[in-house]
Structures are given as structure tokens and as C-alpha cells.
N, CA, C and O atoms as a CHARMM CRD file, in Angstrom:
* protein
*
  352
    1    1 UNK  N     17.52900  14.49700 -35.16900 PROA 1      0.00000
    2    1 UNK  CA    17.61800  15.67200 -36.00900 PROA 1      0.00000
    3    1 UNK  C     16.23100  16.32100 -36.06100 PROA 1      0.00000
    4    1 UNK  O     15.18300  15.71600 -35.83000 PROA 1      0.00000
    5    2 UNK  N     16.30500  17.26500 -36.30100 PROA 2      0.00000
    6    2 UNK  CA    14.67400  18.48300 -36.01800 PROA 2      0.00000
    7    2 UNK  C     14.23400  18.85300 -37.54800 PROA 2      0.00000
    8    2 UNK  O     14.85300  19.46800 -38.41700 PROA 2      0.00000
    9    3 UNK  N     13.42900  18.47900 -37.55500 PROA 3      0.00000
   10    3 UNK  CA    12.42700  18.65000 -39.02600 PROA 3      0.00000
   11    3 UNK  C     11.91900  20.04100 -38.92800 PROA 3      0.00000
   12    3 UNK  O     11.15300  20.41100 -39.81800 PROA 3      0.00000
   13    4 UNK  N     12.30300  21.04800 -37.76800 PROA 4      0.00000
   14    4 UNK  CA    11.69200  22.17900 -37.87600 PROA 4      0.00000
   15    4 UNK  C     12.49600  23.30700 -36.60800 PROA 4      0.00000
   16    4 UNK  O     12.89300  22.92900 -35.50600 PROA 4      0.00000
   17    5 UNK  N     12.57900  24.80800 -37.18000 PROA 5      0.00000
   18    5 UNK  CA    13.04000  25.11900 -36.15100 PROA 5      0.00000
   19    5 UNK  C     12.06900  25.17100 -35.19400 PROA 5      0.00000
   20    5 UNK  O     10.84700  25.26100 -35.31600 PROA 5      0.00000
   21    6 UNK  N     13.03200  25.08000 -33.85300 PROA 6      0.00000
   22    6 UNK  CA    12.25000  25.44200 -32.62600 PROA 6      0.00000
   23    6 UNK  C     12.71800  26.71700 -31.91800 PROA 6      0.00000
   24    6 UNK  O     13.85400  27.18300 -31.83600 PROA 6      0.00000
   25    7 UNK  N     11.79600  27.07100 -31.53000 PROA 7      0.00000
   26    7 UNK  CA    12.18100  28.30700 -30.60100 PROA 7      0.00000
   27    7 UNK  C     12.74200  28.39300 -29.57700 PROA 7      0.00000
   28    7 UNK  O     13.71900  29.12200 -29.40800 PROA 7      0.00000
   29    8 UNK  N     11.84900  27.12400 -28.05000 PROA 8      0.00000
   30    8 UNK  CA    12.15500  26.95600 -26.96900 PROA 8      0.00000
   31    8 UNK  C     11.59100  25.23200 -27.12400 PROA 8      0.00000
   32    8 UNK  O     10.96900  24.51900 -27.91100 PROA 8      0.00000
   33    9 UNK  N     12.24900  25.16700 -25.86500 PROA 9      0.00000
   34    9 UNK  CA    12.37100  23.91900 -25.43600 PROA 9      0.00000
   35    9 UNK  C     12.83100  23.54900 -23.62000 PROA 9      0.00000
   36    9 UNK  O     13.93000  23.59200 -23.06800 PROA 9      0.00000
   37   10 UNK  N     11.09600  23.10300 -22.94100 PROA 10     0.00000
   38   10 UNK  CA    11.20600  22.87500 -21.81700 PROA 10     0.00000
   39   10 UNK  C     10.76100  21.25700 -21.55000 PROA 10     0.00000
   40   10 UNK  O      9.92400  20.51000 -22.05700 PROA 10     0.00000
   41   11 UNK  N     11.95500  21.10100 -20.28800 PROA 11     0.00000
   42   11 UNK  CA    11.79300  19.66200 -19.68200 PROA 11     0.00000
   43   11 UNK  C     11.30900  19.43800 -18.71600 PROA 11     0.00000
   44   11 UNK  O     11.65700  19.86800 -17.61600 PROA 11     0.00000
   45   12 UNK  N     10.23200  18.57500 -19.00800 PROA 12     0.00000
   46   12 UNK  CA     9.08500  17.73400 -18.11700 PROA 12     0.00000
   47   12 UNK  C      9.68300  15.98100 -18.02600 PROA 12     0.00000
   48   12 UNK  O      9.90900  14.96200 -18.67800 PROA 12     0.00000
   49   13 UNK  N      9.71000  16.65300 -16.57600 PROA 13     0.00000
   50   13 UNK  CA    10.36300  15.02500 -15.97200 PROA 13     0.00000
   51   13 UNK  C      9.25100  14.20300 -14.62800 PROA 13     0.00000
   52   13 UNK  O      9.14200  14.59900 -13.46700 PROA 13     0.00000
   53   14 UNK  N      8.48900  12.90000 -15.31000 PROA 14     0.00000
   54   14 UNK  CA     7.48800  12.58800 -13.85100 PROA 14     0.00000
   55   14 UNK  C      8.28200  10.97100 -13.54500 PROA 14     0.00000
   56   14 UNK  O      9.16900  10.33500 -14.11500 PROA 14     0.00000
   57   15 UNK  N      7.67600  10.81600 -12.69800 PROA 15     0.00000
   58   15 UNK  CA     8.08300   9.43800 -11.67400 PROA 15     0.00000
   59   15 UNK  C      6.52000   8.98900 -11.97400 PROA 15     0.00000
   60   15 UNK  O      5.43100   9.51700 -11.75100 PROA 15     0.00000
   61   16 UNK  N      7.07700   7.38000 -12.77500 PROA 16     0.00000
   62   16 UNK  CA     5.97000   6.51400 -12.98100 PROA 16     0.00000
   63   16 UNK  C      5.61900   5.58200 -12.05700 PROA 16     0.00000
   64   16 UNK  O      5.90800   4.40100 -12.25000 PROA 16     0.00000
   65   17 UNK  N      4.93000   6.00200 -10.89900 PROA 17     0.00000
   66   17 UNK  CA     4.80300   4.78000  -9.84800 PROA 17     0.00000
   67   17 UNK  C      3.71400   3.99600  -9.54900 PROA 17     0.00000
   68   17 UNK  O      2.85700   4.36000  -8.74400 PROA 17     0.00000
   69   18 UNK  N      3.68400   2.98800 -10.11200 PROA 18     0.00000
   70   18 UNK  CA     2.06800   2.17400  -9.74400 PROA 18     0.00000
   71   18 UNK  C      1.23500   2.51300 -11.30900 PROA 18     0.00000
   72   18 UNK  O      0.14100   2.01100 -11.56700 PROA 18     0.00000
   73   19 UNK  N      1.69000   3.08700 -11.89400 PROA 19     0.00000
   74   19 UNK  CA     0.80400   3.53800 -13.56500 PROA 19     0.00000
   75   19 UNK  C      0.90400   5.38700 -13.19400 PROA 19     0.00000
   76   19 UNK  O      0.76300   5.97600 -14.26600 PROA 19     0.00000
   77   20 UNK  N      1.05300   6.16100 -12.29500 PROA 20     0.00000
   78   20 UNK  CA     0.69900   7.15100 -11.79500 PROA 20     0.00000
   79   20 UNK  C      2.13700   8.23900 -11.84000 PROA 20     0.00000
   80   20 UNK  O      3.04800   8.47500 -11.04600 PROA 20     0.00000
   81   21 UNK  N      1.75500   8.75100 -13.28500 PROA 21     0.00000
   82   21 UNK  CA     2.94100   9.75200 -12.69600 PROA 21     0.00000
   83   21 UNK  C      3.11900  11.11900 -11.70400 PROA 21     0.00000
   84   21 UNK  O      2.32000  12.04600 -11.56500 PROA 21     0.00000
   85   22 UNK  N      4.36600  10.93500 -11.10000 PROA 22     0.00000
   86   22 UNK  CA     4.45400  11.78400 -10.12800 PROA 22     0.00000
   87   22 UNK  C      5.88600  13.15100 -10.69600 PROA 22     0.00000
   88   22 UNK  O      7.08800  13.00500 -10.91700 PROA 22     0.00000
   89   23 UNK  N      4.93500  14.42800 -10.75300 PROA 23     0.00000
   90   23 UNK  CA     6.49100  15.08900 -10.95200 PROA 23     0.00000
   91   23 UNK  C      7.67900  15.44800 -10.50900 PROA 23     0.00000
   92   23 UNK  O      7.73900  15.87300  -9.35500 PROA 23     0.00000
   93   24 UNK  N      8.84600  15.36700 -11.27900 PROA 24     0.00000
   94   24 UNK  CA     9.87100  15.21200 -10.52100 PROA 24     0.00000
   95   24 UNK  C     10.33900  17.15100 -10.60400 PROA 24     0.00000
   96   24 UNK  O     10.40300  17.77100 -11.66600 PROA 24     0.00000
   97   25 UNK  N     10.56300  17.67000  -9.42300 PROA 25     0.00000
   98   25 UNK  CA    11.04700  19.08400 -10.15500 PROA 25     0.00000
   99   25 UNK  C     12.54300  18.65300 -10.58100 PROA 25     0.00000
  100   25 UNK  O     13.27300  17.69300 -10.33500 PROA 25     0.00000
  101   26 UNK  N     12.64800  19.95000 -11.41500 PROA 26     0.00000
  102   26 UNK  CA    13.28200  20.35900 -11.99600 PROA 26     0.00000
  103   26 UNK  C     14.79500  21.63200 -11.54700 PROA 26     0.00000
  104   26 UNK  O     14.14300  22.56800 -11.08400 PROA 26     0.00000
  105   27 UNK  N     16.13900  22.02700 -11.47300 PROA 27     0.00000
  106   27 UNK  CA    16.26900  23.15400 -11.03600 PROA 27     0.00000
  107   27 UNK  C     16.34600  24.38600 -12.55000 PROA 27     0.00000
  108   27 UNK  O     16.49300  25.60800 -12.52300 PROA 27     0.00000
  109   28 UNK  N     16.22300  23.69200 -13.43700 PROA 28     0.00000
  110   28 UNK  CA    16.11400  24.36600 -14.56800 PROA 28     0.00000
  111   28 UNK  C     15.69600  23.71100 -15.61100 PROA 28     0.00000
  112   28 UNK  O     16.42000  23.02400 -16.33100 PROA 28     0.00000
  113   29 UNK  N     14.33200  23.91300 -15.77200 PROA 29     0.00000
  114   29 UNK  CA    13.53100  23.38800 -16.67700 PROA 29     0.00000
  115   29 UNK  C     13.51600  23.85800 -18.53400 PROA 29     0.00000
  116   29 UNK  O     13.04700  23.31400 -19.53400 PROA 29     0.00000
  117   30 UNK  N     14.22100  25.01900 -18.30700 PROA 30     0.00000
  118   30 UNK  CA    14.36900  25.39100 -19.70000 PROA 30     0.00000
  119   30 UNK  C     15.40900  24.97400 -20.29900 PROA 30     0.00000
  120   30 UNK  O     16.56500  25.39200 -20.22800 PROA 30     0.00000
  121   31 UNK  N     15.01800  24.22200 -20.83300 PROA 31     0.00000
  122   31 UNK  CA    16.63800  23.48400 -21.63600 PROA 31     0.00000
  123   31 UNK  C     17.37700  24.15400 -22.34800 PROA 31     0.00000
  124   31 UNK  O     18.48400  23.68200 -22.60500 PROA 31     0.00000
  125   32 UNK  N     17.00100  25.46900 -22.89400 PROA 32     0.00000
  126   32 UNK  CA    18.29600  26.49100 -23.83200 PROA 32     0.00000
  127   32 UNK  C     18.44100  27.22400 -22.79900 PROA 32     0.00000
  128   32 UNK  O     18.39700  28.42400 -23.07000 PROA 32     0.00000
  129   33 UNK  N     18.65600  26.88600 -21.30500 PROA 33     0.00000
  130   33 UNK  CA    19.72300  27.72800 -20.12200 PROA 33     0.00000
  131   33 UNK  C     20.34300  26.51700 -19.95500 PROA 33     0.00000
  132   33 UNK  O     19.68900  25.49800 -20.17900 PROA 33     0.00000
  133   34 UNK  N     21.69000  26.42900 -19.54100 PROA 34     0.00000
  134   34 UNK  CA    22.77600  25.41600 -18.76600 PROA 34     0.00000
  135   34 UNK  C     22.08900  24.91300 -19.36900 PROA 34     0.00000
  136   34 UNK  O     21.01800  25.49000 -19.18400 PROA 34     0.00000
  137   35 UNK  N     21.90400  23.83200 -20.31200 PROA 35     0.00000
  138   35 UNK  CA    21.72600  22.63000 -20.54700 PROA 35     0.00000
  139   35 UNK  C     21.97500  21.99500 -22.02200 PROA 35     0.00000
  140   35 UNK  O     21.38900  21.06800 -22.58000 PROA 35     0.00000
  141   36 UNK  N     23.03900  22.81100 -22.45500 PROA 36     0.00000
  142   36 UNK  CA    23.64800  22.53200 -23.76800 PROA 36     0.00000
  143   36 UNK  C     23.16800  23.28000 -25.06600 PROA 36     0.00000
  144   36 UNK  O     23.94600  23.69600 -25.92500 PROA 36     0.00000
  145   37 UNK  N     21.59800  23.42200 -25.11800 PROA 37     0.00000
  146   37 UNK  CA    21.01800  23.71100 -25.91400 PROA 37     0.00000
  147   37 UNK  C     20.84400  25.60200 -26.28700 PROA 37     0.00000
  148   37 UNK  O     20.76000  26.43000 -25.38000 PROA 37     0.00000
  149   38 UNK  N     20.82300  25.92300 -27.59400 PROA 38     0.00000
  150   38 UNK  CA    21.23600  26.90400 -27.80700 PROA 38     0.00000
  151   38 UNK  C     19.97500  27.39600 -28.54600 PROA 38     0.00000
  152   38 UNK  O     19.98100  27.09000 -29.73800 PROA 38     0.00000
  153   39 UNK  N     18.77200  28.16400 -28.07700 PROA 39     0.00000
  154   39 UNK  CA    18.08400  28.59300 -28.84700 PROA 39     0.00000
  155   39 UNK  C     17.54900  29.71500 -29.65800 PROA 39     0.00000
  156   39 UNK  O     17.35900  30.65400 -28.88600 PROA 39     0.00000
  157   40 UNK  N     17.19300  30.06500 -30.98100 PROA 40     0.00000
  158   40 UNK  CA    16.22400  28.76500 -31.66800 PROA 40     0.00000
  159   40 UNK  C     17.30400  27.57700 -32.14200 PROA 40     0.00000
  160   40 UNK  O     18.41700  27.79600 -32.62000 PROA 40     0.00000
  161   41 UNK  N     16.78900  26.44800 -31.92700 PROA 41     0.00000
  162   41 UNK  CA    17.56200  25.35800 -32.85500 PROA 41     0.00000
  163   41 UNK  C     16.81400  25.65100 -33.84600 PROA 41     0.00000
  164   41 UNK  O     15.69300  26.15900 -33.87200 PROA 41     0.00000
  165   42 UNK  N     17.86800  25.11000 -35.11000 PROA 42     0.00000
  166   42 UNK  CA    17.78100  25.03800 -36.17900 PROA 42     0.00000
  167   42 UNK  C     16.91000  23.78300 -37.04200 PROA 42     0.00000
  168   42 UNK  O     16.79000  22.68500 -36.50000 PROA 42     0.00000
  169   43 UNK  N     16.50600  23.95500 -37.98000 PROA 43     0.00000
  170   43 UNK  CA    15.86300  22.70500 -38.43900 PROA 43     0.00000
  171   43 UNK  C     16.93900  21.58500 -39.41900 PROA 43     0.00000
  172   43 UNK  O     17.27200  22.25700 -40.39600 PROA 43     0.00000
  173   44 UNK  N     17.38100  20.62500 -39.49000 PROA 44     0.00000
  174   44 UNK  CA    18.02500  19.98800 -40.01900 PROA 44     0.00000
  175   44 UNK  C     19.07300  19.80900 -39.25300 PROA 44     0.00000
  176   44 UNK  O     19.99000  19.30400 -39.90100 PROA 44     0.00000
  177   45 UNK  N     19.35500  20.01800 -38.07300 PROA 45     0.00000
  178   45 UNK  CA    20.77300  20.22400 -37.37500 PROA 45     0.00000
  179   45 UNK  C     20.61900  18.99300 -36.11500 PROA 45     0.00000
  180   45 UNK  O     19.51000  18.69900 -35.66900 PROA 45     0.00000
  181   46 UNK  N     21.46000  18.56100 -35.79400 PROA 46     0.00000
  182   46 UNK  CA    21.62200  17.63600 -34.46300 PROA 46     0.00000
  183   46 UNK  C     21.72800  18.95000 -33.32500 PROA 46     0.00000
  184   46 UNK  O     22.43800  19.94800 -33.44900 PROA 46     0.00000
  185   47 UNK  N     20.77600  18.61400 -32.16300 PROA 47     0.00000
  186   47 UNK  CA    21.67700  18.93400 -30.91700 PROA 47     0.00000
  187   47 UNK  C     21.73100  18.39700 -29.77300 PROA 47     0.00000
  188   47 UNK  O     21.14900  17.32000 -29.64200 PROA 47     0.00000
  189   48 UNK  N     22.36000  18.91700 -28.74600 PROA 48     0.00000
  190   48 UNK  CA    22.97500  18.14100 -27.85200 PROA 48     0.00000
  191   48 UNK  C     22.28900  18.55600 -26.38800 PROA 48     0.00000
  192   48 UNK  O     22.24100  19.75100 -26.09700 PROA 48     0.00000
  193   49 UNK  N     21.78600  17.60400 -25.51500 PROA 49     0.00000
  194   49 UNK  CA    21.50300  18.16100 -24.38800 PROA 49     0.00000
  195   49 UNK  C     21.67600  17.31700 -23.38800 PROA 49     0.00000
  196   49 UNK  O     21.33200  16.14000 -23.49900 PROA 49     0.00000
  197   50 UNK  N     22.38100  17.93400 -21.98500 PROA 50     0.00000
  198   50 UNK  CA    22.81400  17.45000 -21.44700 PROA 50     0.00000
  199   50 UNK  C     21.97800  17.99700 -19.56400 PROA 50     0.00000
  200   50 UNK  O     21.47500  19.10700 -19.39300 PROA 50     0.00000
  201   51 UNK  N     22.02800  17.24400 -18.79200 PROA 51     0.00000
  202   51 UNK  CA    21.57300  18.04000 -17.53100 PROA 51     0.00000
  203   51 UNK  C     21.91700  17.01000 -16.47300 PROA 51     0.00000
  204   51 UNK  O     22.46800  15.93500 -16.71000 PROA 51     0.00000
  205   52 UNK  N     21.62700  17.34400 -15.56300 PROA 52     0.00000
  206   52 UNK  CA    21.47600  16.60000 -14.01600 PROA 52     0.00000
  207   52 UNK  C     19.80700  16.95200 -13.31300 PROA 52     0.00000
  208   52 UNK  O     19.03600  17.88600 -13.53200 PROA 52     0.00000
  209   53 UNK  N     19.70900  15.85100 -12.48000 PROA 53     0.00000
  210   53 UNK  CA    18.42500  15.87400 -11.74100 PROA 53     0.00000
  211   53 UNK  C     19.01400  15.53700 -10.26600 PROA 53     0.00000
  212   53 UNK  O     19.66200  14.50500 -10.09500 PROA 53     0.00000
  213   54 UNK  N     18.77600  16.40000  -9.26200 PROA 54     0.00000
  214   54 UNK  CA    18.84200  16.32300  -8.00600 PROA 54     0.00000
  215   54 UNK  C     17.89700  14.73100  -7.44300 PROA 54     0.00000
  216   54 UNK  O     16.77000  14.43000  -7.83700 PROA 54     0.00000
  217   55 UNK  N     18.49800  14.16300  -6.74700 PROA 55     0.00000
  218   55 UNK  CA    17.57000  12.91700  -5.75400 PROA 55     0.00000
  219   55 UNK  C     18.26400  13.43700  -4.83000 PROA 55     0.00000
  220   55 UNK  O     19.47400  13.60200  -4.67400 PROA 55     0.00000
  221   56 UNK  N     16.74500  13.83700  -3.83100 PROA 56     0.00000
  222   56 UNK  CA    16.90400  14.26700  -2.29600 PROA 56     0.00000
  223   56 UNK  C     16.80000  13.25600  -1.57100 PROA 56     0.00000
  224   56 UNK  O     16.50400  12.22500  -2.17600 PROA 56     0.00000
  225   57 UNK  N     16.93700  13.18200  -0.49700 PROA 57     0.00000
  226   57 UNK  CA    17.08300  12.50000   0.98200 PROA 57     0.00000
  227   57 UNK  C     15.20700  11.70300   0.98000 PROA 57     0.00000
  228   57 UNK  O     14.73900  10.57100   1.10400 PROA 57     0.00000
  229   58 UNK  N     14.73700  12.91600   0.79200 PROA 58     0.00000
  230   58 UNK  CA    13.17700  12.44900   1.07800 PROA 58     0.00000
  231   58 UNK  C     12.91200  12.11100   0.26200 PROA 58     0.00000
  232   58 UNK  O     11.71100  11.94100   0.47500 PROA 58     0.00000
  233   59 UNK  N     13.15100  11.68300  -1.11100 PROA 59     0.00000
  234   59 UNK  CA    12.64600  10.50400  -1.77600 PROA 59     0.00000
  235   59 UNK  C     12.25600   9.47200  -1.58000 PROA 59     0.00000
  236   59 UNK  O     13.34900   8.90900  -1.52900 PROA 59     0.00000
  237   60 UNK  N     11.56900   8.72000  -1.42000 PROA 60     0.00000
  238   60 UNK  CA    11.56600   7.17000  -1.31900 PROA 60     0.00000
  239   60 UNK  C     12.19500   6.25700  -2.13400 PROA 60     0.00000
  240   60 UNK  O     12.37200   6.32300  -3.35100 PROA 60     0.00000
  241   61 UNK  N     12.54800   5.31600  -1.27700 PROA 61     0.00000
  242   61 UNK  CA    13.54300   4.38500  -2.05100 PROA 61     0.00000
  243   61 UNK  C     12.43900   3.02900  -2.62100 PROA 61     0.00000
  244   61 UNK  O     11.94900   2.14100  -1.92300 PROA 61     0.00000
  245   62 UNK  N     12.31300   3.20200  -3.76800 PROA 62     0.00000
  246   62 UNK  CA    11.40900   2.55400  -4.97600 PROA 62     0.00000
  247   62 UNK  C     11.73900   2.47800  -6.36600 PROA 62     0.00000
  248   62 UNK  O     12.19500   3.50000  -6.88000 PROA 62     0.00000
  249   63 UNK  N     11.60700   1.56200  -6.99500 PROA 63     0.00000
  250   63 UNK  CA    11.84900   1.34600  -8.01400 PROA 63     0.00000
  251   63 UNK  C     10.73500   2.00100  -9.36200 PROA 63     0.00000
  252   63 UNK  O      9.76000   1.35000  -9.73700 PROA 63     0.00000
  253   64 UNK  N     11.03200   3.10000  -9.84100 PROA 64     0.00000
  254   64 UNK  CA    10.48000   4.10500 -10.69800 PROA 64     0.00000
  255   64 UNK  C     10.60300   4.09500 -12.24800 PROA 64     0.00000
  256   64 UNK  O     11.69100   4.16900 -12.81900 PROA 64     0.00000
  257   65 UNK  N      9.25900   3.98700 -12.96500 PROA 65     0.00000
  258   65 UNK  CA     9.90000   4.33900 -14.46600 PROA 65     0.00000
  259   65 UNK  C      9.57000   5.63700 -14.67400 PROA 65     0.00000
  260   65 UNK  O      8.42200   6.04700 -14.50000 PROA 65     0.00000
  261   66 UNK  N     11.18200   6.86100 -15.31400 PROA 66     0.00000
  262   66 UNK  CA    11.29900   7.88000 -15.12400 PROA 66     0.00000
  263   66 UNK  C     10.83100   8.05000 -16.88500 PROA 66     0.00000
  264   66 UNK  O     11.26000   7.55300 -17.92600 PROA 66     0.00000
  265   67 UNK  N      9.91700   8.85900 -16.60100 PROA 67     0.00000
  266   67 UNK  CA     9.02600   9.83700 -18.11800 PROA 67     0.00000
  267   67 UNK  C      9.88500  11.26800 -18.07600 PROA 67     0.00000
  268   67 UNK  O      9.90800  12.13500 -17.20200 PROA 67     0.00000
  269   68 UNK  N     10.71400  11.16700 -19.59200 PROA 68     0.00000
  270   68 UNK  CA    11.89100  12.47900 -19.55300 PROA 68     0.00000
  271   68 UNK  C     11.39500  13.19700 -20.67100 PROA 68     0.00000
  272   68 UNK  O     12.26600  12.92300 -21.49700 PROA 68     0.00000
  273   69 UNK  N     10.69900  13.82700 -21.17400 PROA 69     0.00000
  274   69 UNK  CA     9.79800  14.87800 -22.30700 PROA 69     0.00000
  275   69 UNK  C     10.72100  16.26800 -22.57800 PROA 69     0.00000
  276   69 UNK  O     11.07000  17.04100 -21.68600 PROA 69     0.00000
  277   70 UNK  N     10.98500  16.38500 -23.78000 PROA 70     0.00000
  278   70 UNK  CA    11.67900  17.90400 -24.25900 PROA 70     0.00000
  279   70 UNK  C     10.33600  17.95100 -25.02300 PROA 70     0.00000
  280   70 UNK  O      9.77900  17.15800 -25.78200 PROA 70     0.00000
  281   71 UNK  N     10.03300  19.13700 -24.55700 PROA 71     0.00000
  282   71 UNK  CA     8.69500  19.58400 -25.42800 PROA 71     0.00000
  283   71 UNK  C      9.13800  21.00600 -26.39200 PROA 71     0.00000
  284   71 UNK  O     10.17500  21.60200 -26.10000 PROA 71     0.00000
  285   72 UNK  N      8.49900  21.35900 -27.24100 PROA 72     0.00000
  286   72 UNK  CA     8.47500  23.00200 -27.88700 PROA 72     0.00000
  287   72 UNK  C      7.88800  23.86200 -27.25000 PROA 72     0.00000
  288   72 UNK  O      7.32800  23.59800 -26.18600 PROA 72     0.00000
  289   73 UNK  N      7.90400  24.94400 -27.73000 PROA 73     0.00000
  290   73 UNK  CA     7.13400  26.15200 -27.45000 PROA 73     0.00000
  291   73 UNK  C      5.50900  26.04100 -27.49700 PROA 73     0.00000
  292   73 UNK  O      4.66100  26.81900 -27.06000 PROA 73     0.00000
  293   74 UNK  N      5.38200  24.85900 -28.15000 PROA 74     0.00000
  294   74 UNK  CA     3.55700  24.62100 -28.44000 PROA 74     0.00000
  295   74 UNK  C      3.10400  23.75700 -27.60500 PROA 74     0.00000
  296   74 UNK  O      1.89800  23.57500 -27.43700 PROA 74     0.00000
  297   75 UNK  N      4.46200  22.82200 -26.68800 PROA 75     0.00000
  298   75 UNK  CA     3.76800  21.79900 -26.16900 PROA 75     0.00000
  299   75 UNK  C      3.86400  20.55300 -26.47400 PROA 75     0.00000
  300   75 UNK  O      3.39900  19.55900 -25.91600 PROA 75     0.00000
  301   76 UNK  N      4.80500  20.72700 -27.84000 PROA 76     0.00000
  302   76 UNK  CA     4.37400  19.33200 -28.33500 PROA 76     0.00000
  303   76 UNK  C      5.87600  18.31800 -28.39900 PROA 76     0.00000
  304   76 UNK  O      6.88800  18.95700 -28.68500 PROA 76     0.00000
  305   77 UNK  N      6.00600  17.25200 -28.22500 PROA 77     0.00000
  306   77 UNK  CA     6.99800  16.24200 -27.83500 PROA 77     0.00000
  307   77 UNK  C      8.29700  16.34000 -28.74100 PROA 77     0.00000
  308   77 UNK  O      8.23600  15.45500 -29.59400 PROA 77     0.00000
  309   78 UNK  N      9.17200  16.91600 -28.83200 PROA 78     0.00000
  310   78 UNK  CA    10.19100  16.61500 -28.83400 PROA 78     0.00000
  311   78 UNK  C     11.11000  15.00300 -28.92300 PROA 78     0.00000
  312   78 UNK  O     11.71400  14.41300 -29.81900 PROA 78     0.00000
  313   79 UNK  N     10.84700  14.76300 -27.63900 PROA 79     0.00000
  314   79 UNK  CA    11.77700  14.12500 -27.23000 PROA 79     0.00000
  315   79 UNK  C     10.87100  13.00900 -26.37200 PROA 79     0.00000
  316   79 UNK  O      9.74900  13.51100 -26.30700 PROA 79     0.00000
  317   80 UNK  N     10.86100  11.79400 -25.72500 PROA 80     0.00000
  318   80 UNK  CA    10.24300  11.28200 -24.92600 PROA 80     0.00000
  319   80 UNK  C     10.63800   9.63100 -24.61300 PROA 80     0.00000
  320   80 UNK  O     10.37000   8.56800 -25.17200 PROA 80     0.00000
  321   81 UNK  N     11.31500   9.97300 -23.57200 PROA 81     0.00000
  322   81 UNK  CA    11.97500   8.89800 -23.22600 PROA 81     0.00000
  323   81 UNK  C     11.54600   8.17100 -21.71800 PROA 81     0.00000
  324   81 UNK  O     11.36900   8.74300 -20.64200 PROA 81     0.00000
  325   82 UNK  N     11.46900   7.04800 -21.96200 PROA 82     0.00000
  326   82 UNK  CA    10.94400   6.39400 -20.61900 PROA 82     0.00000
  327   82 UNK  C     12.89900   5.10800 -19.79400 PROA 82     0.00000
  328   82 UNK  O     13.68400   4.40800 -20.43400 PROA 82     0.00000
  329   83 UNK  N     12.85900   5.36400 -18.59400 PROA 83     0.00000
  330   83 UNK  CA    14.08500   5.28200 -18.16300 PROA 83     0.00000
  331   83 UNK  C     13.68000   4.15400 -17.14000 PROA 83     0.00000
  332   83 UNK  O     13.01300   4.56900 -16.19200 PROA 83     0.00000
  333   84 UNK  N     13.86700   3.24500 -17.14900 PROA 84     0.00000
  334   84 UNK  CA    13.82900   2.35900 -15.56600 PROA 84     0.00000
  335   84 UNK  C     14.74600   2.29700 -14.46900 PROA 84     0.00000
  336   84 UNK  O     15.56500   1.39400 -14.64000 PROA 84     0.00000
  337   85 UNK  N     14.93200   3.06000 -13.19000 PROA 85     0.00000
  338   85 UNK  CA    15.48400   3.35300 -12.68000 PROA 85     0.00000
  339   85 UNK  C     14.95700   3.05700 -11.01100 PROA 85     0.00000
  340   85 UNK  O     13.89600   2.49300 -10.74300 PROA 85     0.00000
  341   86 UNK  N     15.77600   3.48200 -10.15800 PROA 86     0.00000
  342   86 UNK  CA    15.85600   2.57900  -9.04000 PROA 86     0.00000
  343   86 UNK  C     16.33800   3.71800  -7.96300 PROA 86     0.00000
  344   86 UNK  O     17.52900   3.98700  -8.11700 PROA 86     0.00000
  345   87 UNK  N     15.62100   4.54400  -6.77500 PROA 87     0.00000
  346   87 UNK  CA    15.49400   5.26800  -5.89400 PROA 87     0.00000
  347   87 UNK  C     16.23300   4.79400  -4.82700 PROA 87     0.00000
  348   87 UNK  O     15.36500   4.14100  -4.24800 PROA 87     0.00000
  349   88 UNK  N     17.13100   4.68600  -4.23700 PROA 88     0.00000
  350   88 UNK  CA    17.73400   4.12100  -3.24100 PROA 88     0.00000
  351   88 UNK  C     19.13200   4.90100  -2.18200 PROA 88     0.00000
  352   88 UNK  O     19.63300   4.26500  -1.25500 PROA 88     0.00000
């Protein structure tokens, strides 16, 4: 739940490999387009966000901890989730 409204809200996604994150793009990084979110969110309100991330061919197949960040309009963390996941 959001202690404050927000205006915008963009997602920063890196590949943690070796201590070293690497960024992952994005095809739509603004999370209030396609991605559930409806902005400004409101303050006191739940919301919902949902997306997909493309894995291409040229990836390497490695075992990655994925850093998933919804940030605000200022920059500042939202959201921040670390994912252990597996490139293959």
C-alpha cells in the first residue's frame, strides 16, 4: 500500500552476476503504460502490476540474481525485489 501519491512510476530491471549488476532492457519501462498501473496512484490504495521481460537467444545461460526496482518520479524505491533465477 502507498503512503503517498505517486505520479509516475518506472522499472529498473539489472542481472546480478558475480556481485555486478548488468541491465536488463526493458520493452516498456514505464509502468503506468501496459503494465496494470494507472497513473497518479493514489495514496492509501493497493495496486497491481503486472509485466513480462523478453530472454533472447543471446543471453547466456547462467544462473542470475534478478534486481526488479519500481521507482517514483524522484527516483526513489518503490518497490525492490531481488529474484534468483536461472538463464537457460
Amino acid at each position: 500500500m502507498l503512503d503517498k501519491e505517486v505520479k509516475g512510476v518506472q522499472t529498473v530491471v539489472h542481472g546480478v552476476i558475480m556481485n555486478l549488476p548488468v541491465p536488463f532492457p526493458l520493452p516498456q519501462p514505464d509502468a503506468c503504460k501496459d503494465n496494470g498501473l494507472t497513473c497518479p496512484l493514489p495514496a492509501g490504495q493497493l495496486a497491481n502490476y503486472h509485466t513480462t521481460m523478453p530472454i533472447l537467444k543471446s543471453y547466456p545461460k547462467v544462473k542470475v540474481e534478478v534486481k526488479w526496482e519500481l521507482k517514483d518520479e524522484n527516483d526513489d524505491d518503490l518497490v525492490c525485489i531481488l529474484i534468483p533465477a536461472k538463464i537457460q
